[in-house]
TORLUM-420935 format. One line per field, with one value per residue: x negated, y, z of N, C-alpha, C, CB in turn; residue in three letters. Coordinates in steps of 0.001 Angstrom, whole numbers, plus 500000, padded with zeros to 6 digits. Glycine has a CB too. Example, Ala and Ser with C-alpha at 12.3 -4.5 7.8 and 13.67 -1.06 7.14 Angstrom:
<nodes>
n.px = [486810_487150]
n.py = [494310_497750]
n.pz = [507800_507080]
ca.px = [487700_486330]
ca.py = [495500_498940]
ca.pz = [507800_507140]
c.px = [486800_487100]
c.py = [496700_500030]
c.pz = [507800_507870]
cb.px = [488692_485916]
cb.py = [495527_499402]
cb.pz = [509046_505725]
aa = [ALA_SER]
</nodes>
This chain:
<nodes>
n.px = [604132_602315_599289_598279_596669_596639_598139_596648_596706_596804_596022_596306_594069_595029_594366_593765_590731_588553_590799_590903_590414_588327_587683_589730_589954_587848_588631_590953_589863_588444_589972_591241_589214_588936_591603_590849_590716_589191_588740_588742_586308_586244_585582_585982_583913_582209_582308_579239_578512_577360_578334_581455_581860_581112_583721_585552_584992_586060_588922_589895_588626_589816_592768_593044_591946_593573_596028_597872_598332_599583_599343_599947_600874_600371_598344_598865_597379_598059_597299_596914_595026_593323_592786_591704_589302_588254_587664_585704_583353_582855_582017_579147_578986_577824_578482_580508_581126_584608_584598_583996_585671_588428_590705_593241_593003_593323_595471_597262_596820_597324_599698_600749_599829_602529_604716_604145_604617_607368_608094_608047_608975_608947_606444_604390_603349_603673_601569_600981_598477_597355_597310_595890_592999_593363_596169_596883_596065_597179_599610_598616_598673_601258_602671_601327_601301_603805_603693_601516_602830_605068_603680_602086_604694]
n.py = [062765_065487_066815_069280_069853_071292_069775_068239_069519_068579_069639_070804_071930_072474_073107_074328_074899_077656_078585_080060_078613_077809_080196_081160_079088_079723_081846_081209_079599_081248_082928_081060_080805_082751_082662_080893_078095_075532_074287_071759_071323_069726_068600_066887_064970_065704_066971_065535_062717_061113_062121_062134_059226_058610_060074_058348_056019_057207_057355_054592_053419_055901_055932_053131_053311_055271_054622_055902_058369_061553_064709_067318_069688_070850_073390_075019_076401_078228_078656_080222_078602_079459_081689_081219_079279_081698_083866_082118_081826_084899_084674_083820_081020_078017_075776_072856_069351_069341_072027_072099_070321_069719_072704_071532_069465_070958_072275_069863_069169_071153_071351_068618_069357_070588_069360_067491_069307_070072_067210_067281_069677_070286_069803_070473_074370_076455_078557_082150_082347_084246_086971_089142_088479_089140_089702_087052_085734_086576_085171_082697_082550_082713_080626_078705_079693_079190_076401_075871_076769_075614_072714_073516_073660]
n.pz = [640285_640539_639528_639597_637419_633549_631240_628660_625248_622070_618747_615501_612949_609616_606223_602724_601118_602182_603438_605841_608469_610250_610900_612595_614314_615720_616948_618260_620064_621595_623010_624342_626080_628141_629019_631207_630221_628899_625549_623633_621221_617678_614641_611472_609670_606468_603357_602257_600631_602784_605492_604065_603990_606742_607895_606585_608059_610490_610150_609889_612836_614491_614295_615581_618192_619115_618774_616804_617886_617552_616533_618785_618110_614345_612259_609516_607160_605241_601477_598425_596314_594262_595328_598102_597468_595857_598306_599953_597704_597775_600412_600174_600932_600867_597946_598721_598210_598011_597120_594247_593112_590800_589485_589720_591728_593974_593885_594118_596979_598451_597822_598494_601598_602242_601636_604008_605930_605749_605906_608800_610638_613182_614438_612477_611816_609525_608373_606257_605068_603763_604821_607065_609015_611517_612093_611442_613412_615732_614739_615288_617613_618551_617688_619563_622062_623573_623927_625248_627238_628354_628651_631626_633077]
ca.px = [603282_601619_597569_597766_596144_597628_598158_595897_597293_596549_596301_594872_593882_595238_594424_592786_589328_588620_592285_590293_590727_587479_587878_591075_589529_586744_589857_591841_589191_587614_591107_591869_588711_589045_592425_590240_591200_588449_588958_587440_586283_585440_585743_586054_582798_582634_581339_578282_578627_577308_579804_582601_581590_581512_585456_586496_585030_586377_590066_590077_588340_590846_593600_592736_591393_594442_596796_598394_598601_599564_598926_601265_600979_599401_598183_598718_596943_598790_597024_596948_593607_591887_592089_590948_587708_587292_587198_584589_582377_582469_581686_578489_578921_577203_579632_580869_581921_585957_584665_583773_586527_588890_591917_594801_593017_593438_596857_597848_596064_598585_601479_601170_600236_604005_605303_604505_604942_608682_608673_607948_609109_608711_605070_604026_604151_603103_601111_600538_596335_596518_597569_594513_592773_593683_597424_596578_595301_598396_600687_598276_598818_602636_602772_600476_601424_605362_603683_600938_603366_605577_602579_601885_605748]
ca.py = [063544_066613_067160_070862_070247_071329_068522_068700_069972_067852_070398_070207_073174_071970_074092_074315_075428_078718_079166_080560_077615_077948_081444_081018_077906_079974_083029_080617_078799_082217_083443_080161_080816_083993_082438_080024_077113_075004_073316_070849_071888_068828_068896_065906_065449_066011_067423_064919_061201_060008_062986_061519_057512_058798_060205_057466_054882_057490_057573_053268_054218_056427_055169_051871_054138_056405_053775_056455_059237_062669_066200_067932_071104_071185_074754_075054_077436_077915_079799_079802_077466_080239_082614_080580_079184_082985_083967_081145_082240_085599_084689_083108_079537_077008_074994_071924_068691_069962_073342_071622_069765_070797_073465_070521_068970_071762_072448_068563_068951_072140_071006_067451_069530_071562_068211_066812_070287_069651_066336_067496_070632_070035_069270_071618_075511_076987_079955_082494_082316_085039_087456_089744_087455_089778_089043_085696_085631_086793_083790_081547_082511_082820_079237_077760_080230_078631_074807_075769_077114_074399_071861_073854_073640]
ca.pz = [641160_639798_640258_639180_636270_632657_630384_627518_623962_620294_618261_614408_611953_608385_605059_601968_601112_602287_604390_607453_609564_610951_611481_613691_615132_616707_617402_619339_621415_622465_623346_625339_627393_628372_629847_632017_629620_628034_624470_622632_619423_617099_613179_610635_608879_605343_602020_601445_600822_604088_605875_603558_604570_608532_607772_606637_609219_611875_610026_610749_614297_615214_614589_616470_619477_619803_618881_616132_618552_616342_616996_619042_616786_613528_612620_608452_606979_603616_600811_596923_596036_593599_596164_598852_596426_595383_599170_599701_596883_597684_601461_599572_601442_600021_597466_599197_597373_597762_596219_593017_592648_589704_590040_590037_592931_594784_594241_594735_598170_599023_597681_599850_603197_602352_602050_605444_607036_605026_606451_610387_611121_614617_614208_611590_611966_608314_608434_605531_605694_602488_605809_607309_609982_612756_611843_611346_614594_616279_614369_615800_619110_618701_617631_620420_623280_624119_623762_626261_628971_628573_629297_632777_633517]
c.px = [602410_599890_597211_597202_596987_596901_597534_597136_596376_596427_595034_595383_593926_594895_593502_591454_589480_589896_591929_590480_589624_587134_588486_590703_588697_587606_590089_590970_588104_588667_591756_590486_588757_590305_592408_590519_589631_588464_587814_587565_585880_585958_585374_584615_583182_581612_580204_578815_578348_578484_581198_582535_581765_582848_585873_586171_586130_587922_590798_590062_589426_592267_594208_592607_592458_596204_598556_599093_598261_599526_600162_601554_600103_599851_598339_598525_596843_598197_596506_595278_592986_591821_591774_589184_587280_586936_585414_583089_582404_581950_579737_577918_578600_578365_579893_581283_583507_586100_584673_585005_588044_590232_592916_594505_593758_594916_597103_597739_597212_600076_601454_601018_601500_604440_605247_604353_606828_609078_608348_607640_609028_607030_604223_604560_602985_603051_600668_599092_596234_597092_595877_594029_593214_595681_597478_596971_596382_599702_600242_598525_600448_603186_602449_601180_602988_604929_602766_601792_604201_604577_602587_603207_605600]
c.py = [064449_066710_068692_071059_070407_069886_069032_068860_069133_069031_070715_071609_072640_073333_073938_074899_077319_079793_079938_079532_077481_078904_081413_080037_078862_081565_082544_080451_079810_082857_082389_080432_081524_083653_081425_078501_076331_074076_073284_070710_070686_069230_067813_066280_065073_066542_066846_063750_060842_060782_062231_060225_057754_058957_059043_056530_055826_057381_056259_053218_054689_055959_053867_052598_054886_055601_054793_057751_060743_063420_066692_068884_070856_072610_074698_076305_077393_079178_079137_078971_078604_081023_082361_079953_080835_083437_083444_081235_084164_085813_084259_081808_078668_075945_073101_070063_069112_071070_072940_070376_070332_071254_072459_069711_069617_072308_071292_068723_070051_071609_069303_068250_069812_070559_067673_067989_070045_068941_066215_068843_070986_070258_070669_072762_075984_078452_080704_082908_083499_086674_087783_088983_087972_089482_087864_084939_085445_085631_082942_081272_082154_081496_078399_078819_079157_077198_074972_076142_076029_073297_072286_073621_071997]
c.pz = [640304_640426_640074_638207_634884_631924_628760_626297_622437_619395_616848_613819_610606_607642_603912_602119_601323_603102_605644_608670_610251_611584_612650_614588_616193_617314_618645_620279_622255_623190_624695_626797_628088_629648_630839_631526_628795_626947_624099_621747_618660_615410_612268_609702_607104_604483_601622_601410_602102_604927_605279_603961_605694_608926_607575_607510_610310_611478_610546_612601_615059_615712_615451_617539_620278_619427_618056_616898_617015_617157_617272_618445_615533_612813_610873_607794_605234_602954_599402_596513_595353_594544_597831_598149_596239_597097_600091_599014_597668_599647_601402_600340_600640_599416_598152_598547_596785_596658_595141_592462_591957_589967_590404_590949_594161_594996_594402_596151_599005_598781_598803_601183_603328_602152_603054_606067_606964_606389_608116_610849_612703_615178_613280_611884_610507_607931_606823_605389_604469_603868_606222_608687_611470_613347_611870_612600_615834_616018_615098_616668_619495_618415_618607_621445_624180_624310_625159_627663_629347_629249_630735_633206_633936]
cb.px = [602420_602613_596097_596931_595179_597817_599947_594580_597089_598071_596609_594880_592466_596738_594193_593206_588521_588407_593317_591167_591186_586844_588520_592592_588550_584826_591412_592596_588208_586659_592011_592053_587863_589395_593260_590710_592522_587886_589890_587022_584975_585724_584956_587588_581289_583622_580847_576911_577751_575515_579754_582761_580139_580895_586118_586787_583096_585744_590292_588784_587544_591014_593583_591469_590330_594057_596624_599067_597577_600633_598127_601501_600286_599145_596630_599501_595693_600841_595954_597243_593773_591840_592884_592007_588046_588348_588215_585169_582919_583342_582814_577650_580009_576053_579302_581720_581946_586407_583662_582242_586570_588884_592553_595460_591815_592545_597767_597109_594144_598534_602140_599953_599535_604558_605124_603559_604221_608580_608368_606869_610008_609217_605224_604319_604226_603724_599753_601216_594763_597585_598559_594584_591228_593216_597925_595160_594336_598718_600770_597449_598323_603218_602185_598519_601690_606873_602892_599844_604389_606069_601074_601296_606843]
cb.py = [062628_068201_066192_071502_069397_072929_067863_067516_071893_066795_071246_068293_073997_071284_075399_074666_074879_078787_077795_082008_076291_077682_082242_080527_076583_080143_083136_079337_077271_083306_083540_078167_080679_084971_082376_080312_077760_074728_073548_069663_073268_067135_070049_065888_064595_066781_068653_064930_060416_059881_064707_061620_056644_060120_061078_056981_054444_059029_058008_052338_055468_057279_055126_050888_055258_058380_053223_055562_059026_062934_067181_068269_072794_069987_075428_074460_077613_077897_080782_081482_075742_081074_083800_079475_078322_084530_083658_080318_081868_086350_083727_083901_079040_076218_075040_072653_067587_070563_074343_071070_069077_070236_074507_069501_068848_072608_073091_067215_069397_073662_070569_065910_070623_072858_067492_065533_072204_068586_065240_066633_070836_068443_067582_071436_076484_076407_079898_083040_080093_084852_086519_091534_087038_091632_089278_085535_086971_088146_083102_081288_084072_083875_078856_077510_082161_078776_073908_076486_078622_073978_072072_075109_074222]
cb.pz = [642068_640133_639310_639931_636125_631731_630326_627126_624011_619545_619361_613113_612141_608153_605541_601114_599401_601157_605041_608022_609149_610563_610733_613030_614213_615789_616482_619056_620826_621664_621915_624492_627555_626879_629294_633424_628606_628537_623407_622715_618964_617766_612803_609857_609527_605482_602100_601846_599968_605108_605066_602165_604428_609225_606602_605512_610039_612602_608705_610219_614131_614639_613930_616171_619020_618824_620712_615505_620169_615229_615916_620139_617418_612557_613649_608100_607891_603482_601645_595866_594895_592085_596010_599278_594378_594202_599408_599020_594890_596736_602189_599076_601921_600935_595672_599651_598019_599038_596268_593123_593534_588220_589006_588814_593169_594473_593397_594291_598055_598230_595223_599992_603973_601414_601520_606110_606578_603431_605655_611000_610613_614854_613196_610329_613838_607362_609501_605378_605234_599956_606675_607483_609922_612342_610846_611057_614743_615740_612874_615841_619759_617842_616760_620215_622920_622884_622060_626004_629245_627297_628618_632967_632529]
aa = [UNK_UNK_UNK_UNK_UNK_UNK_UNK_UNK_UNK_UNK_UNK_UNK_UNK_UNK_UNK_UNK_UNK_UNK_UNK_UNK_UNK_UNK_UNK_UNK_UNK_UNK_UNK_UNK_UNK_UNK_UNK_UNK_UNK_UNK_UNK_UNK_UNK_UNK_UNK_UNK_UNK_UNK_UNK_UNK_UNK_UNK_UNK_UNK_UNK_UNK_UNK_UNK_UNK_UNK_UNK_UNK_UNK_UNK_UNK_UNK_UNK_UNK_UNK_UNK_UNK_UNK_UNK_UNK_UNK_UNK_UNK_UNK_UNK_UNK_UNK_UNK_UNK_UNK_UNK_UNK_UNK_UNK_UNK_UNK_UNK_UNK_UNK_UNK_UNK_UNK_UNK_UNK_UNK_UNK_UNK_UNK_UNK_UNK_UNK_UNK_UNK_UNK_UNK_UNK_UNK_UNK_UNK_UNK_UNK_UNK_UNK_UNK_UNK_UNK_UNK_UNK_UNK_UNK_UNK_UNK_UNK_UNK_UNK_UNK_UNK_UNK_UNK_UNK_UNK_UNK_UNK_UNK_UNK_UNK_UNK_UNK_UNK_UNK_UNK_UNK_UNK_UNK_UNK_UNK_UNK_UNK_UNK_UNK_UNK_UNK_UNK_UNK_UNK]
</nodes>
């Protein structure tokens, strides 16, 4: 039995430091309202010790809560680590714990997301984030637009 309502969407923003994922985050969810849609914006806390201690209780948390429920899309926002950090700095955002952590973190951290985009092509759609945000902008949509109509179907 149908209630008319659409069926909500999972949907996570992966990328390194400085990939625009917060950019596109606040793209999409002004783009979804516009189409009478309301998302819910939340964001993993982070960059201090107590932020990093709150992640990880919520990573136990969650898991227990959602009973290993995954994201129907994740959004990967693939871009080389110095020029994501130089973006960053020259945005002059206050340096983060991540920021300070040394170049071969930062590529380990890319090269595993392109491994589980690899390993769930289904799941993963892997965006070029070194792309002008307006372009960007447009992938994002072209990824998420075919999942949301499906849902209403």
């Amino acid at each position: 039995m149908s209630t008319g309502k659409t069926t909500g969407r999972f949907i996570t923003f992966e990328g390194g430091e400085g990939s625009g994922k917060s950019t596109q985050l606040e793209r999409l969810a002004s783009r979804l309202r516009t189409r009478g849609l309301d998302p819910l914006k939340t964001r993993e806390p982070g960059g201090t010790p107590l932020g990093e201690g709150i992640r990880e209780l919520l990573r136990v948390l969650n898991r227990a809560a959602t009973s290993g429920l995954e994201p129907d899309l994740t959004l990967l926002f693939d871009l080389d680590p110095e020029a994501g950090l130089a973006r960053r700095a020259r945005a002059a955002m206050p340096a983060n714990r991540l920021d300070r952590e040394p170049d071969a973190f930062h590529a380990r951290v890319r090269a595993r997301y392109l491994e589980l985009a690899a390993a769930e092509p289904g799941r993963f759609v892997v965006l070029d984030a070194s792309l002008a945000p307006e372009r960007l902008e447009a992938l994002v949509w072209a990824a998420l637009e075919p999942r949301l109509i499906a849902a209403r179907a």
